[in-house]
DSSP file (Angstrom, degrees, kcal/mol; ACC not computed):
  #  RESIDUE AA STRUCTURE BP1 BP2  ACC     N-H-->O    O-->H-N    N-H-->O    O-->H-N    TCO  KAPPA ALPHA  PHI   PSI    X-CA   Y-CA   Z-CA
    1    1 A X              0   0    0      0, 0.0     3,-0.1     0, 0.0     2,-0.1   0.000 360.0 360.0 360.0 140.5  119.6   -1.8   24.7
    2    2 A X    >   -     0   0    0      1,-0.1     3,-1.3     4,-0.1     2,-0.3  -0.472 360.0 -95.5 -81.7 162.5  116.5   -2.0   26.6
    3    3 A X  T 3  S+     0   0    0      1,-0.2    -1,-0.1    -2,-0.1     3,-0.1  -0.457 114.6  31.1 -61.5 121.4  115.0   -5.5   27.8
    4    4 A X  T 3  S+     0   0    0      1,-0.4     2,-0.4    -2,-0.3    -1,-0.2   0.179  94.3 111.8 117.7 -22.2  112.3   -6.4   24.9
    5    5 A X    <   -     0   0    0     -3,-1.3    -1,-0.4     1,-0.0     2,-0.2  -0.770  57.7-153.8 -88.4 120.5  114.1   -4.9   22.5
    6    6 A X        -     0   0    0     -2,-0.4     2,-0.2    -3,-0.1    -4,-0.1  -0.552  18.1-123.2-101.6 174.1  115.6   -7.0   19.9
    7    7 A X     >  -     0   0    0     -2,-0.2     4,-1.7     1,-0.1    -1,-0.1  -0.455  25.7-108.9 -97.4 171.7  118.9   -5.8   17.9
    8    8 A X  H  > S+     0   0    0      1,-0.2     4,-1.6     2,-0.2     5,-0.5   0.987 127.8  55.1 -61.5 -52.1  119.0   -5.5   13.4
    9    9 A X  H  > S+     0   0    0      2,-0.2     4,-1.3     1,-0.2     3,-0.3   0.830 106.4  44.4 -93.1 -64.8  121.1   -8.3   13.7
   10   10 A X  H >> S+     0   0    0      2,-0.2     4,-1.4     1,-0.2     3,-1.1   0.982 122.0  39.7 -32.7 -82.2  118.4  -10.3   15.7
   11   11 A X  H 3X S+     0   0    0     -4,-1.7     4,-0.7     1,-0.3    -2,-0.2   0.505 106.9  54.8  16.3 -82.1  115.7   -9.4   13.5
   12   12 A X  H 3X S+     0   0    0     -4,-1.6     4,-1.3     1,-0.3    -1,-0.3   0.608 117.4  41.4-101.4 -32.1  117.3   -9.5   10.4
   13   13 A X  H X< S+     0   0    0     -4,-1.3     3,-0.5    -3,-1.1    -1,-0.3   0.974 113.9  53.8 -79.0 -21.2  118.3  -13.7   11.6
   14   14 A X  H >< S+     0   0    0     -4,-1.4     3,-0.7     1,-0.3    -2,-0.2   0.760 108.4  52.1 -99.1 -41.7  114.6  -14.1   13.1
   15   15 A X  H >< S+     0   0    0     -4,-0.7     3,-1.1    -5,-0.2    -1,-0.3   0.678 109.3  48.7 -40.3 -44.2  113.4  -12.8    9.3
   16   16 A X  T << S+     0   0    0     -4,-1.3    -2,-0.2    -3,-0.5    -1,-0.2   0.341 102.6  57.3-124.9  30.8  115.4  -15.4    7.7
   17   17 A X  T <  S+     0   0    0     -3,-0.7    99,-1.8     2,-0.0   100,-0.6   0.069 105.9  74.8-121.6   8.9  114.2  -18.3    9.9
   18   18 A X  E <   -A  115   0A   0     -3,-1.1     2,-0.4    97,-0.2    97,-0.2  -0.736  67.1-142.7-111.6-177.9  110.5  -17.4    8.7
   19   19 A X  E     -A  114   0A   0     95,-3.4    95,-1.6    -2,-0.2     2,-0.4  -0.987   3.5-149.6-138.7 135.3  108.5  -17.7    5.9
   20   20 A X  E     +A  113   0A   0     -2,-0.4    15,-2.5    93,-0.2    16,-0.4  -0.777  19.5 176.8-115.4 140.5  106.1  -15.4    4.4
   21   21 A X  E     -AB 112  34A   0     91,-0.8    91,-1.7    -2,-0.4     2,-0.4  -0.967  24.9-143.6-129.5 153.5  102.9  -16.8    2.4
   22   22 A X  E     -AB 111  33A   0     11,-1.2    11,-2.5    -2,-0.3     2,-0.4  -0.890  38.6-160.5 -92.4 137.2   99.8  -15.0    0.7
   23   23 A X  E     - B   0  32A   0     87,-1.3    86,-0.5    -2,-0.4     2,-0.3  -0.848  19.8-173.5-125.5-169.0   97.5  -17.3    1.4
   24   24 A X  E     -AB 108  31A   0      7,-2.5     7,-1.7    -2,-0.4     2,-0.5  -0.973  24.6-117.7-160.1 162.4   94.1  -18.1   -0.1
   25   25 A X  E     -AB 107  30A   0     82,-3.2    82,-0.8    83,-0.5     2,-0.6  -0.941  13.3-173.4-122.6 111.5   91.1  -20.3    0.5
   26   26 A X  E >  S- B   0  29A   0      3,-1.1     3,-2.2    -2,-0.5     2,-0.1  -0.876  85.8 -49.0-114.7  97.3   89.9  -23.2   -2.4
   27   27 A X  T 3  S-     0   0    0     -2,-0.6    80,-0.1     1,-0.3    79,-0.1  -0.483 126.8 -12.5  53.6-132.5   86.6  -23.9    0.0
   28   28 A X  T 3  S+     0   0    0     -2,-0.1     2,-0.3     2,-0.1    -1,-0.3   0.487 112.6 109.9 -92.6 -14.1   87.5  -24.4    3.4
   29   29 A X  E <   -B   26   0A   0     -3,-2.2    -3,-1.1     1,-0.1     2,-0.4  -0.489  59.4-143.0 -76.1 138.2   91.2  -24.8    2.8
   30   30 A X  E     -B   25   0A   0     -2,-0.3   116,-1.2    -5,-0.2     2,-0.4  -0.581  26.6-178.9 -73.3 142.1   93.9  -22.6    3.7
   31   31 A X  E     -Bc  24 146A   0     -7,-1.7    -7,-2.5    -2,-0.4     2,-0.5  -0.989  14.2-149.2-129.2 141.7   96.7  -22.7    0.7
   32   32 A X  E     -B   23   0A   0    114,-2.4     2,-0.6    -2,-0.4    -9,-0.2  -0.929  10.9-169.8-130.4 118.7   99.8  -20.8    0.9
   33   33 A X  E     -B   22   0A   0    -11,-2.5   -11,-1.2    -2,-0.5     5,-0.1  -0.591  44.7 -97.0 -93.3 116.9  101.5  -19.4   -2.2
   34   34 A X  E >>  -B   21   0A   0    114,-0.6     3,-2.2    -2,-0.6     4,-0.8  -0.375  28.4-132.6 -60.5 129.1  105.5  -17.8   -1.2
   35   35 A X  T 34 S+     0   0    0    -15,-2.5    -1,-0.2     1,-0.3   -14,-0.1   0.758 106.5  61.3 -63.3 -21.6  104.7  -14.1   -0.9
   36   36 A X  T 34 S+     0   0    0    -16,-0.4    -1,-0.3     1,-0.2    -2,-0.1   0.370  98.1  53.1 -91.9  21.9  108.0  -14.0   -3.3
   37   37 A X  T <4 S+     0   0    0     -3,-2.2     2,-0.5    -4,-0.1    58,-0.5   0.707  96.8  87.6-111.5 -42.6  106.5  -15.9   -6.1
   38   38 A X     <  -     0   0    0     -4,-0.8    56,-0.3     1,-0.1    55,-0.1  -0.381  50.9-175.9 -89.7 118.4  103.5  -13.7   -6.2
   39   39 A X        -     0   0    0     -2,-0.5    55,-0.2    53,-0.1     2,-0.2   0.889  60.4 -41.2 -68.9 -48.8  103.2  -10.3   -8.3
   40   40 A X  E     -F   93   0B   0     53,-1.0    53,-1.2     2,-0.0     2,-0.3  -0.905  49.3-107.5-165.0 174.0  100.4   -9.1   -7.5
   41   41 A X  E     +F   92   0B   0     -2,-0.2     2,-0.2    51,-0.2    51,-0.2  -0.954  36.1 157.9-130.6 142.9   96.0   -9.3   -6.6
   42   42 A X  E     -F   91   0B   0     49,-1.0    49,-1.9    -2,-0.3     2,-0.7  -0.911  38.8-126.6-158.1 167.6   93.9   -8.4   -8.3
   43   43 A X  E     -F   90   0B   0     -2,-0.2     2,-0.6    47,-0.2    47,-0.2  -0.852  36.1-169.4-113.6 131.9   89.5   -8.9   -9.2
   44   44 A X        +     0   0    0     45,-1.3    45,-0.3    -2,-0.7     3,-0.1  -0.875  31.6 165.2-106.3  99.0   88.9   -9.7  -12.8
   45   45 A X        +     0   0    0     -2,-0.6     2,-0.8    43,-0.2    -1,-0.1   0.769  65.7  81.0 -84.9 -24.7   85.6  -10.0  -15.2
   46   46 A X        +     0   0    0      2,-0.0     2,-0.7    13,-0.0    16,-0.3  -0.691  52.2 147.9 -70.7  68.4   87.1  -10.0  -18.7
   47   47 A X        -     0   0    0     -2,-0.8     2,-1.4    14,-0.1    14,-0.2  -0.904  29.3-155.7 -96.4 118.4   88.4  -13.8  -19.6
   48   48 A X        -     0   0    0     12,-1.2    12,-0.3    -2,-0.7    -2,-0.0  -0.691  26.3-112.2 -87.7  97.5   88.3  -14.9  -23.1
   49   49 A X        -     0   0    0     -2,-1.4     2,-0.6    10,-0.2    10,-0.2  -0.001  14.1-144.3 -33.3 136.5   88.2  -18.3  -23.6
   50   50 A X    >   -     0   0    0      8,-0.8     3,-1.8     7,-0.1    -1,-0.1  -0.825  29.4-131.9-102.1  67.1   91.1  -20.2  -25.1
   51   51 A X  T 3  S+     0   0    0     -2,-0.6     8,-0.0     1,-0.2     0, 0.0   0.016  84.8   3.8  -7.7 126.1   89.4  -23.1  -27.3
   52   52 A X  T 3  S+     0   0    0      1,-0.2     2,-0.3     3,-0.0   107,-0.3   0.553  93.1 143.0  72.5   6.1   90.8  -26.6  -26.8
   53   53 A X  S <  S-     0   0    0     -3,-1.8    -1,-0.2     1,-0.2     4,-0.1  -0.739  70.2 -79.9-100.3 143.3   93.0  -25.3  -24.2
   54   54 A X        -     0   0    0     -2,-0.3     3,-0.5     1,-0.1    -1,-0.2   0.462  50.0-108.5 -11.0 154.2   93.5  -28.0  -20.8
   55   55 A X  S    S+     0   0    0      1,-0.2    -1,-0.1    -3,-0.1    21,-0.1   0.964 120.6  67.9 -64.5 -44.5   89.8  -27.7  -18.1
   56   56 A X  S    S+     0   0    0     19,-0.1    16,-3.0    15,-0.1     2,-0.7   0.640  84.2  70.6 -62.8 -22.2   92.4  -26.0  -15.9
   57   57 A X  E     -G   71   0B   0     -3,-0.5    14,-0.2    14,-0.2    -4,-0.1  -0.869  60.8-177.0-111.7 135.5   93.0  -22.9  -18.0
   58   58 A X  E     -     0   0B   0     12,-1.0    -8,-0.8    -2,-0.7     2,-0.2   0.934  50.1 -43.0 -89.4 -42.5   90.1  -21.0  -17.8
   59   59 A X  E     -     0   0B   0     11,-0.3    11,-1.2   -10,-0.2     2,-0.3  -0.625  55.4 -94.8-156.0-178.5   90.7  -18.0  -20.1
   60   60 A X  E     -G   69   0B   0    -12,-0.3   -12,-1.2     9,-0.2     9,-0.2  -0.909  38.7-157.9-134.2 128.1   93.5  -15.3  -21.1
   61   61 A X  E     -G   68   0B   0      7,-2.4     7,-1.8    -2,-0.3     2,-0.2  -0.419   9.9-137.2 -91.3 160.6   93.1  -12.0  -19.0
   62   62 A X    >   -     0   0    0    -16,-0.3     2,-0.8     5,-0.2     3,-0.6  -0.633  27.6-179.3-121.8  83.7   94.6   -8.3  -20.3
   63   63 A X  G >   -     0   0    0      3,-0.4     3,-0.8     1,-0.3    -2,-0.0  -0.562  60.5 -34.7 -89.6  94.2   95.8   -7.2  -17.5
   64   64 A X  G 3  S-     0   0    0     -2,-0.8    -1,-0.3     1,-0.2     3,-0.1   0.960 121.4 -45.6  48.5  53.6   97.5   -3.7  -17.9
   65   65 A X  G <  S+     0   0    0     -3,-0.6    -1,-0.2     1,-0.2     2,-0.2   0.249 122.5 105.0  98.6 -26.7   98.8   -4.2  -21.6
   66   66 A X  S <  S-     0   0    0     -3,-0.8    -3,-0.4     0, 0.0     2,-0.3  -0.672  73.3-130.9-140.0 135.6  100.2   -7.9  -20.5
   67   67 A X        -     0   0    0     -2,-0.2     2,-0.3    -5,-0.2    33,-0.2  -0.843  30.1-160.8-126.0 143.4   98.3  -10.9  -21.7
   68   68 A X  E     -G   61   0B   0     -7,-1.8    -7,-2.4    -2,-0.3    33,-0.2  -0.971  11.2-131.6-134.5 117.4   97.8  -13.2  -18.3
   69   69 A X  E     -G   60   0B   0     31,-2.3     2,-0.4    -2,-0.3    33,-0.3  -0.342  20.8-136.1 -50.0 149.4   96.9  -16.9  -18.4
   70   70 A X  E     -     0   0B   0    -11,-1.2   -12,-1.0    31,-0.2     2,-0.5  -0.987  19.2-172.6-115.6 144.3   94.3  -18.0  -16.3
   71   71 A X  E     -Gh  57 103B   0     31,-1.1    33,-3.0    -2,-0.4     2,-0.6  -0.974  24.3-133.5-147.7 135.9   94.3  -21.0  -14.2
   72   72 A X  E  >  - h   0 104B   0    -16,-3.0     4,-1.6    -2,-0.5    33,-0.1  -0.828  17.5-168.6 -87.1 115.6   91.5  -22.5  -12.2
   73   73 A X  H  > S+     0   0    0     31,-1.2     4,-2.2    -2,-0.6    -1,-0.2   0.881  90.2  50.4 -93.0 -43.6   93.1  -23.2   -8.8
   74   74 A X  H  4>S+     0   0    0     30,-0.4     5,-1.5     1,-0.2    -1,-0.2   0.740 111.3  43.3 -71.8  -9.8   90.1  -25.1   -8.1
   75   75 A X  H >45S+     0   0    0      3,-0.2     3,-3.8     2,-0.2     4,-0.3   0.873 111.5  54.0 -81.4 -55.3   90.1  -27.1  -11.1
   76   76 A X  H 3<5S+     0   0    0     -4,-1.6    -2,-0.2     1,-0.3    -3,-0.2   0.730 107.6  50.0 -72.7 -15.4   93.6  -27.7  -10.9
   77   77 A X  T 3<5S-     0   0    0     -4,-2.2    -1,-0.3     2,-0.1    -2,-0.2   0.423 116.9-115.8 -69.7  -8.0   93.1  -29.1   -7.1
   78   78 A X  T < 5S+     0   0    0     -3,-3.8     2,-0.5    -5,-0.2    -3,-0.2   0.970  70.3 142.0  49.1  61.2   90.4  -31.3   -8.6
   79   79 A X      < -     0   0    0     -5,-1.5    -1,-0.2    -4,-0.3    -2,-0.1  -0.913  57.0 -92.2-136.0  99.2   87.8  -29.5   -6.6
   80   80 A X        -     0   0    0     -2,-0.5     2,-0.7     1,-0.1    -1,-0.1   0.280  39.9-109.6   5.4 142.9   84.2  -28.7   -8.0
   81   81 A X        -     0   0    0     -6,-0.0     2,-0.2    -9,-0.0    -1,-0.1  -0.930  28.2-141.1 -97.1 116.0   83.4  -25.4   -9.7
   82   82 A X        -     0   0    0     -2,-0.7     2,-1.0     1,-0.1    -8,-0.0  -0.493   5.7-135.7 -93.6 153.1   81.3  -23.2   -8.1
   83   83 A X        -     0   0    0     -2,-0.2     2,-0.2     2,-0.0    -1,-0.1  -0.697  24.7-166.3 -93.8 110.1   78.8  -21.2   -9.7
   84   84 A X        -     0   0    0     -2,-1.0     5,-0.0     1,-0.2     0, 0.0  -0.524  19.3-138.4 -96.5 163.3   79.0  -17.6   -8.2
   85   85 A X  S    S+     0   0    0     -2,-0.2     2,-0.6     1,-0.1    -1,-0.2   0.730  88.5  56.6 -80.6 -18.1   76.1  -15.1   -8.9
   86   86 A X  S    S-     0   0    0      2,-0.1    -2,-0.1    -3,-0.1    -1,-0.1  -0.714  80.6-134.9-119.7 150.6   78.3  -12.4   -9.5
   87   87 A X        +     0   0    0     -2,-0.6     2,-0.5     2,-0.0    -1,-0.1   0.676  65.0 115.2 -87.0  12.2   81.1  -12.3  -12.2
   88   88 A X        -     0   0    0    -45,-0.1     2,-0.2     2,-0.0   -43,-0.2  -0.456  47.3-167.2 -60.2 101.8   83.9  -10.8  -10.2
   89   89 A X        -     0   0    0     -2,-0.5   -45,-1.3   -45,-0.3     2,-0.4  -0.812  17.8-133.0-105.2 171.0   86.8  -13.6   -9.9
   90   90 A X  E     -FI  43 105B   0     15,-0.7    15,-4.1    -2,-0.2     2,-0.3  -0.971  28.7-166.3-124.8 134.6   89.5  -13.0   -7.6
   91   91 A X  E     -FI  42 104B   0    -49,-1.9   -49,-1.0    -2,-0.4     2,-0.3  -0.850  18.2-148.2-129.5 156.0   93.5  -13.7   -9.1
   92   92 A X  E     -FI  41 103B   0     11,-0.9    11,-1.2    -2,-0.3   -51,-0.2  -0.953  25.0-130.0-124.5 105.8   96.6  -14.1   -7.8
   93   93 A X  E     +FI  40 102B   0    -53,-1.2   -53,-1.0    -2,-0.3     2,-0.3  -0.418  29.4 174.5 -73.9 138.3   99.2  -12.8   -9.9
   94   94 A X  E     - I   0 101B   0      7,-1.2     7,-4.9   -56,-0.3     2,-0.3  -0.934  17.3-161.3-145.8 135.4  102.3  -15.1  -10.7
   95   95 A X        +     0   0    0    -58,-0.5     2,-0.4    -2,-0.3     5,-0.2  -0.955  26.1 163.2-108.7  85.4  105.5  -14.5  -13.3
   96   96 A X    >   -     0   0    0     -2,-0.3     3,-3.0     1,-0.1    -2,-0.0  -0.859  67.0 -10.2-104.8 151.1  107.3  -17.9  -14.2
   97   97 A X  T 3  S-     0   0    0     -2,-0.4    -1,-0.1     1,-0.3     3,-0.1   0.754 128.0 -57.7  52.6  13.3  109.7  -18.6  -17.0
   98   98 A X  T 3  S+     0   0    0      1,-0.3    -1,-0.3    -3,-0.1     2,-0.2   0.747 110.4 118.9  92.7   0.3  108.8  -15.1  -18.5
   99   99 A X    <   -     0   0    0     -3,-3.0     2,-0.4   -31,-0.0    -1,-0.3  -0.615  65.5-128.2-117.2 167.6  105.3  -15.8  -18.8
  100  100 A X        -     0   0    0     -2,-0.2   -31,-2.3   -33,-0.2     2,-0.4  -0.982  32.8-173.6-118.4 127.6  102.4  -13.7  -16.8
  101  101 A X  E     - I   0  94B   0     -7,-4.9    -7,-1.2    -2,-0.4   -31,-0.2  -0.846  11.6-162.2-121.0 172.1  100.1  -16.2  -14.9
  102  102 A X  E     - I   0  93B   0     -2,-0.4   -31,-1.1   -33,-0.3    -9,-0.2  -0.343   6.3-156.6-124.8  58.2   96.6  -15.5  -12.9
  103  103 A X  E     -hI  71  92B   0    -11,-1.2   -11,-0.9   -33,-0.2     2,-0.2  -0.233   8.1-147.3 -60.6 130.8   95.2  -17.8  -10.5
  104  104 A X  E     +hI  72  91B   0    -33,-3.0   -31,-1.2   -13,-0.2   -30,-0.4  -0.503  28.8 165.5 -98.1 151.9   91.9  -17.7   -9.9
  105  105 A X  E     - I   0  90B   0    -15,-4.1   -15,-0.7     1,-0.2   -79,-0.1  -0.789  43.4-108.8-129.4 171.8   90.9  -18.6   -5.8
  106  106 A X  S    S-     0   0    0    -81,-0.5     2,-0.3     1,-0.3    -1,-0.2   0.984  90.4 -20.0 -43.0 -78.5   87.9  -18.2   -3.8
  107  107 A X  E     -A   25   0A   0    -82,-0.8   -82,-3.2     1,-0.2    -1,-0.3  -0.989  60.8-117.5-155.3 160.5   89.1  -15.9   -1.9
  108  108 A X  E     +A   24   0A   0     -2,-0.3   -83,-0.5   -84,-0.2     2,-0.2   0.063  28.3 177.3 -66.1-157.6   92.6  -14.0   -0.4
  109  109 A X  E     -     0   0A   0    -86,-0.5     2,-0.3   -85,-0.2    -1,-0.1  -0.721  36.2 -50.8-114.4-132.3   93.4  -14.0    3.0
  110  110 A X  E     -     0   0A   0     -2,-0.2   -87,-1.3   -88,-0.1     2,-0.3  -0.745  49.7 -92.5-118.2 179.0   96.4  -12.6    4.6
  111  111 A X  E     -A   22   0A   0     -2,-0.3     2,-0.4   -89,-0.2   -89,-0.2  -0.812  48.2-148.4 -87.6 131.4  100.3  -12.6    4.4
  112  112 A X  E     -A   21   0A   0    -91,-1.7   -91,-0.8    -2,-0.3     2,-0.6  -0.829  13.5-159.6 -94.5 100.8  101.3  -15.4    6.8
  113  113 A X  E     +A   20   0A   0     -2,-0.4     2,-0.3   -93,-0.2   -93,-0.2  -0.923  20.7 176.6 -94.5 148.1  104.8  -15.4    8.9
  114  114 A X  E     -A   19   0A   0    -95,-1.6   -95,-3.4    -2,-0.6     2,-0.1  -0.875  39.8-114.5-136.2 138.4  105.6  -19.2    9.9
  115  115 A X  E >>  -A   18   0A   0     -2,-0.3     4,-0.9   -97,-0.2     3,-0.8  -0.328  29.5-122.3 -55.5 163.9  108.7  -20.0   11.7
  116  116 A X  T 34 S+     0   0    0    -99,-1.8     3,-0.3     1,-0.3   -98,-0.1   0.821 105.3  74.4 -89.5 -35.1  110.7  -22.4    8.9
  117  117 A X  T 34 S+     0   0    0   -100,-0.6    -1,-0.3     1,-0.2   -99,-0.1   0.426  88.4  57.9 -75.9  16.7  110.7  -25.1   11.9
  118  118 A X  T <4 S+     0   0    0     -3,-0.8     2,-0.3     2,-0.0    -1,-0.2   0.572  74.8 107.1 -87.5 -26.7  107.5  -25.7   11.5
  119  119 A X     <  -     0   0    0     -4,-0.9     2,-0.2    -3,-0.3    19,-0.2  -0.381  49.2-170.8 -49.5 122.7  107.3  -26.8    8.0
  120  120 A X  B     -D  137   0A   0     17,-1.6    17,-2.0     1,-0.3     3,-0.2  -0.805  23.3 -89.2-117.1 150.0  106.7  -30.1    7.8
  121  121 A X        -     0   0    0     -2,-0.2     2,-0.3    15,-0.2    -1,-0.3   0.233  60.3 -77.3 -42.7 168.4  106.7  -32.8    4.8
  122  122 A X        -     0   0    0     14,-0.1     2,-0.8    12,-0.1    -1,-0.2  -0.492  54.1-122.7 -57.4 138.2  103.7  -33.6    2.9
  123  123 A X    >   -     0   0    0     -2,-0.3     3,-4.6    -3,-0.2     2,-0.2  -0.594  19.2-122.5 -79.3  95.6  101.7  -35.8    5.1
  124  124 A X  T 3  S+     0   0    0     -2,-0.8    -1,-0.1     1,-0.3     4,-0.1   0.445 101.8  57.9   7.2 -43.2  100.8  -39.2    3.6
  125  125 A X  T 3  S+     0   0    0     -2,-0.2    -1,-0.3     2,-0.1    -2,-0.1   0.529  76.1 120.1-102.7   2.7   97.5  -39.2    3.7
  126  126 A X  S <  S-     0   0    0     -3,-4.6     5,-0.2     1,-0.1     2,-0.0  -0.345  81.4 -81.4 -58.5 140.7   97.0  -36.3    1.7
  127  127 A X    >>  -     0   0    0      3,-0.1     3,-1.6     2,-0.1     4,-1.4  -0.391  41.0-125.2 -59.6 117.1   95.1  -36.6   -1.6
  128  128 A X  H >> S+     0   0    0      1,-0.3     3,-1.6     2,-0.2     4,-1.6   0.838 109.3  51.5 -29.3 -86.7   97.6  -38.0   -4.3
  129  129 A X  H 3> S+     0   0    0      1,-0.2     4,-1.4     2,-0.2    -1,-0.3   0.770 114.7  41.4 -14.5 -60.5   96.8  -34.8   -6.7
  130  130 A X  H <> S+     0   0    0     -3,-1.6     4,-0.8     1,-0.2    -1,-0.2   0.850 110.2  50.0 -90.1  -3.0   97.4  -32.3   -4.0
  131  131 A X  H << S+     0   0    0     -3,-1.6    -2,-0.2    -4,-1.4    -1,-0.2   0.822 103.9  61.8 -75.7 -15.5  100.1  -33.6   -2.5
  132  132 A X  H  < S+     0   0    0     -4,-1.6    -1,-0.2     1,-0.2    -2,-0.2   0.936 115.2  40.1 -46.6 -54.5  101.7  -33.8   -6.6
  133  133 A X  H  < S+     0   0    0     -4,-1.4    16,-2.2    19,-0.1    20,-0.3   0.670 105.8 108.6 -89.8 -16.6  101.1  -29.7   -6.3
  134  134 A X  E  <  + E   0 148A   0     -4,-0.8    14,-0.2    14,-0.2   -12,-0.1  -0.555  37.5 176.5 -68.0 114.6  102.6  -29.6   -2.1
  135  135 A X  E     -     0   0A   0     12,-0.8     2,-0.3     1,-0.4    13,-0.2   0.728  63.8 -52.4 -91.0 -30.9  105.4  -28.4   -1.0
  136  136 A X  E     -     0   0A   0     11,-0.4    11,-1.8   -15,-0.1    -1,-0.4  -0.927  49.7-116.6-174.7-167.7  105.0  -28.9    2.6
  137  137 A X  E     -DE 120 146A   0    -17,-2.0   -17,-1.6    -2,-0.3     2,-0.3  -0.885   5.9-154.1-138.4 174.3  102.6  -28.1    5.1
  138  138 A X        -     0   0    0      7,-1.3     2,-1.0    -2,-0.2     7,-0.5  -0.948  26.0-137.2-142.5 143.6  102.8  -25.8    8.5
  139  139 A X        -     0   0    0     -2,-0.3     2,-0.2     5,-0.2     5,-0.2  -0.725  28.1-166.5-107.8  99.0  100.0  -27.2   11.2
  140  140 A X        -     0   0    0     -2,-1.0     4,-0.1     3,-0.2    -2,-0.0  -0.418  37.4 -87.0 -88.2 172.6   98.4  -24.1   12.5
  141  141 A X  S    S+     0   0    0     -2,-0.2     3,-0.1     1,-0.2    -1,-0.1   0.785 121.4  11.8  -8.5 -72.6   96.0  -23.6   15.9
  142  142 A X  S    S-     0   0    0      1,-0.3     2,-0.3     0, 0.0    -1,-0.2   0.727 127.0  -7.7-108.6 -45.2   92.7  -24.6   13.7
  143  143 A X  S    S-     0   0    0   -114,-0.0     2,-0.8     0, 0.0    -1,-0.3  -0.964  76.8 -69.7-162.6 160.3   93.5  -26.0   10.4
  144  144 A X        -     0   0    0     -2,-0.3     2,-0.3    -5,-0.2    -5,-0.2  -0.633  21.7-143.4 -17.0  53.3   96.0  -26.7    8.1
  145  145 A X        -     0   0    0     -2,-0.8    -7,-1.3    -7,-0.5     2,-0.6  -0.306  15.9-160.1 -24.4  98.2   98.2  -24.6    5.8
  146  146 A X  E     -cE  31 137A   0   -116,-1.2  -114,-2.4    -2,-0.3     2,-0.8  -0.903  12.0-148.1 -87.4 101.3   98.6  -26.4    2.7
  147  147 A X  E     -     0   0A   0    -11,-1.8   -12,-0.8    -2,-0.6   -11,-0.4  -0.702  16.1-132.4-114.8 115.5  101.7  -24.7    1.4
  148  148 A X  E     - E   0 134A   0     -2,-0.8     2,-0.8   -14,-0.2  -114,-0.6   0.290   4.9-140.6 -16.6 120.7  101.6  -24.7   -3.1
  149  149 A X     >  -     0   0    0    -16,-2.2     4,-2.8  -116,-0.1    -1,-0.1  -0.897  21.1-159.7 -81.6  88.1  104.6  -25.8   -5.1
  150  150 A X  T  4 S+     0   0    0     -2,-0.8     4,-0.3     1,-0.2    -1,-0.1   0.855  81.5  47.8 -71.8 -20.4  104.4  -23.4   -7.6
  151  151 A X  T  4 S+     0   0    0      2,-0.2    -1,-0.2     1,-0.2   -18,-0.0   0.559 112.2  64.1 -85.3  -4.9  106.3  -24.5  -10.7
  152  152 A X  T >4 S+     0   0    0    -19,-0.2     3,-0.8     1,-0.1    -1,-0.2   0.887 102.6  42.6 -70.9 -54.3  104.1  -27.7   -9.8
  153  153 A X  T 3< S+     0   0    0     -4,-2.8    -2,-0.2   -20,-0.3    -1,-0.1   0.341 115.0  52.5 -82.1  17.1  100.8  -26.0  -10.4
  154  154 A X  T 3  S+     0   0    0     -4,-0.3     2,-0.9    -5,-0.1    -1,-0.2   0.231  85.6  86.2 -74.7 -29.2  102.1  -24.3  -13.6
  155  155 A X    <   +     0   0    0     -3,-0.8     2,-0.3    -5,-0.1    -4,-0.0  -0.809  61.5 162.1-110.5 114.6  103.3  -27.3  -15.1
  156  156 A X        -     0   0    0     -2,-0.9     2,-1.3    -3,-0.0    -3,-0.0  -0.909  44.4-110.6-125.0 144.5   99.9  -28.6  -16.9
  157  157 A X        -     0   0    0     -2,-0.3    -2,-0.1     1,-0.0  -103,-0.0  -0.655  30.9-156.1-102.7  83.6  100.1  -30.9  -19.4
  158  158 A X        -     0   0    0     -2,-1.3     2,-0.4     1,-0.1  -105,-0.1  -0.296  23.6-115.8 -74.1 151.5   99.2  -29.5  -22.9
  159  159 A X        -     0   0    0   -107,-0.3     2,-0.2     1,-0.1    -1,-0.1  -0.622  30.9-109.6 -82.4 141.4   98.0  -31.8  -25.4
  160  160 A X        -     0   0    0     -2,-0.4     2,-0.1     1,-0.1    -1,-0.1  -0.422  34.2-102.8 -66.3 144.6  100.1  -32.3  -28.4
  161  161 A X              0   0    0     -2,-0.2    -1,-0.1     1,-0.1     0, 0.0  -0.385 360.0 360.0 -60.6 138.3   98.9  -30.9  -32.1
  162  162 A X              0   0    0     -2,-0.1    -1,-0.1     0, 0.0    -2,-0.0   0.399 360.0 360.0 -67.8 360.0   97.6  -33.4  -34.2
């Protein structure tokens, strides 16, 4: 084997000491969802509002036959709602428990590999709320990887029926 060259065997351990994220941007933060939680992305204009249903769910999408929750990632961060001029949302498709979910972001970015040794704990001084939704963090060059607990930000607290 030539010098530079690594072997399947290298690789295939080098693979399964990283971690791959889609990430996405809620304002100026990076968030990183595990690329193996997420089905698909995709741009949506069709949400029907859901009456009475939590601030955090925006709508239900029909997304190829398959009726898709919608979830305000920025609502559910507690983070303002911005008003965009055009009516184009951007989703990140998610499958838990049998269910089809959608989060809506700003905007996508790319699929991340992070070595595993850099994940690190939640940090302390992170905002109660998102650290509730954190699974860890990875401290890049510039800024921050905040990386998303998903079955945390899924689990929303419906109100009981009267």
């Amino acid at each position: 084997m030539e010098p530079g060259n690594t072997s399947p065997v290298a690789e295939k351990a080098s693979f399964a000491e990283s971690l791959d994220y889609v990430t996405v941007l809620i304002g100026e933060q990076l968030l990183g969802l595990p690329i193996g939680r997420v089905h698909d992305v995709f741009i949506t204009n069709r949400i029907t509002p859901v009456p009475l249903a939590p601030k955090e769910i925006i709508g239900l999408i029909n997304l190829r036959g398959r009726v898709v929750t919608a979830i305000c990632l920025r609502k559910r961060l507690g983070q303002p709602t911005l008003q965009k001029s055009d009516s184009e949302l951007v989703a990140v498709g998610i499958d838990h428990g049998g269910e089809a979910y959608a989060l809506i972001v700003d905007s996508v970015g790319e699929v991340m590999r992070l070595d595993h040794s850099t994940l690190e704990a939640v940090p302390v001084h992170l905002d109660r709320g998102w650290a509730a939704l954190a699974a860890g963090v990875h401290r890049l060059d510039d800024r921050l990887l905040v990386v998303l607990d998903v079955d945390a930000v899924l689990r929303i607290n419906l109100p009981l029926a009267a």
